[in-house]
C-alpha angles and dihedrals in degrees: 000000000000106000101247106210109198111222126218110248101232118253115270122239080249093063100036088059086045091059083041088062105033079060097060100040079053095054087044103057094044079052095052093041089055092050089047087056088048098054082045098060114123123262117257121273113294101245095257094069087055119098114280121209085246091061101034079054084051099046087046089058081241076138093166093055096040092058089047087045097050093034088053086049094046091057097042100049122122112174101064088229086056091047087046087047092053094045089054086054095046090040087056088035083058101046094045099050089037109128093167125039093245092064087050100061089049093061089044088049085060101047091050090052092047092048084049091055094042088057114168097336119119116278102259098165119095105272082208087077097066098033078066106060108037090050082050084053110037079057080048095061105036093054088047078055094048089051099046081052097057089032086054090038087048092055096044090054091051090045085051091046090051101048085059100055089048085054098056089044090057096051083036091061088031091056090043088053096053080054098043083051095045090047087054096047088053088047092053093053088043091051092051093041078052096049089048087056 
């Protein structure tokens, strides 16, 4: 049996103007789309989710500025989303400037009341602010750790050095007592030789 290949008919002028068309209604329609998502793009960032002077202080490491600056904006706000704001910035302005623990957990007191008055809303605040500072003071810490180690390293070397020492004092007096016995046993025989005398 012949192998019988079926051939395509060529396209008709008809249908080649139809996938032309199809083509360009295609192309029209992705065209169209892109514009559409275009026209859809979000607005630009309200002007509270731009840096403040407070944040760009802070992200300077201009540390000092940055706390006047958000507490200046914490007492003058007036909107309470602009007052928690500024209490996120001074919170992280506080742990990140903390040298003593009490200054930490006053910067942690702050975050938590700031975390209280956000409630369930979005996170708005610069989460680099807080990067930050718990990176500074996770470095903080380590190095306080570090310090405590040789500090402890250094104590257990003078303990040991003491105990040493304590250790030749007491064969030292050991040693003086054998001789002050011995002296008085020489003085005893000398008194009664002298007696004798």
């Amino acid at each position: 049996m012949p192998w019988i290949h079926k051939m395509r008919p060529l396209p008709t002028r008809f249908a080649r103007l139809s996938r032309c068309a199809q083509a360009v209604l295609i192309l029209y329609l992705l065209l169209g789309s892109s514009c559409a998502l275009l026209s859809q793009a979000p607005p630009p960032a309200p002007a509270h989710q731009l840096a403040s002077d407070a944040e760009l202080f802070f992200l300077k490491g201009e540390y000092q500025d940055a706390l006047s600056e958000f507490q200046r904006e914490y007492e003058t706000a007036l909107a309470a989303e602009d007052r928690n704001q500024a209490l996120y910035g001074l919170a992280c302005t506080q742990i990140i400037t903390a040298r003593t623990d009490l200054e930490l957990a006053e910067g942690i007191v702050n975050l938590q009341k700031w975390d209280e008055e956000k409630g369930t809303g979005p996170f708005q605040e610069n989460r680099r602010l807080l990067v930050l500072a718990m990176k500074q003071q996770g470095e903080v810490l380590v190095k306080r750790n570090r310090e405590q180690q040789r500090q402890g390293n250094r104590k257990d070397r003078l303990i040991a050095n003491q105990k040493e020492q304590i250790a030749q004092l007491t064969v030292t007096i050991e040693m003086l007592q054998k001789q002050l016995e011995e002296l008085e046993a020489i003085d005893e025989n000398f008194q009664v030789k002298r007696k004798t005398l």
